[in-house]
Every structure is written in structure tokens, then in C-alpha cells.
N, C-alpha and C positions, 0 to 999 in steps of 0.2 A: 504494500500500500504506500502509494509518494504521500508525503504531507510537503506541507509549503507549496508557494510557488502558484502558478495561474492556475484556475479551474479548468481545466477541457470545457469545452461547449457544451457537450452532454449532460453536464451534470448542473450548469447556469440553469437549462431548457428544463431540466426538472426541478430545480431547485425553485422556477417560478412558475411550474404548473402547481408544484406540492404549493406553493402560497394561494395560487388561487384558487385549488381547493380547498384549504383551510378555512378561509374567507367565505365561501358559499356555502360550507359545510353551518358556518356560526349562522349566518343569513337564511339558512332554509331550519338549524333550530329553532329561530327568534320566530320565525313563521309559525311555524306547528307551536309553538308554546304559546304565543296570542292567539291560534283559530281553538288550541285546549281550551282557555279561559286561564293560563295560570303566570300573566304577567298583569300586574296590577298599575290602575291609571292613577298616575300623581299629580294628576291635574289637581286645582281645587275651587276652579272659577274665579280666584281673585282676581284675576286681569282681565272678569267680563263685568262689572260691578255699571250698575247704570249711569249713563253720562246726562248730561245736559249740554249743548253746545260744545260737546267735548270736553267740558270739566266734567270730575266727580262729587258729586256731591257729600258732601258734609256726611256722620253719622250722627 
């Protein structure tokens, strides 16, 4: 096994298919765990609070 020195071409070309399947691999989990229901929304509507003329009004 060489260590050091340039990578062969072969192994760049895999080295950036393995990245982008790691990438779609996390992208199609995040998928199936939001169509499950088990990713939770951290919204909390603060930032739709009713305006007036584009102010917020007072509480």
C-alpha cells in the first residue's frame, strides 16, 4: 500500500461519489423521518404576531 504523495484519479472519483452519497443518504433520512411524523416543528409563530401598518402592536 503507497501512503503519501498524489491520489490516482481513481480513488478522487470515488472519494467524491462516497461524499455524495453520504449527503443523499442524510437527505432521503430527513425525508422518511418528517413523512414518519418524528421530526418536530420549532416554529412558535412569534414572527406572525398581528401588525398594523407594519408595526406590532403593543401587549
Amino acid at each position: 500500500m503507497r501512503t503519501g504523495g498524489k491520489p490516482t484519479g481513481t480513488s478522487v472519483e470515488v472519494a467524491a461519489a462516497m461524499e455524495i452519497l453520504v449527503v443523499l443518504v442524510i437527505f432521503v433520512l430527513l425525508t422518511v423521518a418528517s413523512a414518519a411524523g418524528l421530526t418536530r416543528d420549532s416554529r412558535d409563530s412569534l414572527d406572525w404576531q398581528p401588525t398594523q401598518d407594519g408595526s406590532r402592536q403593543p401587549r
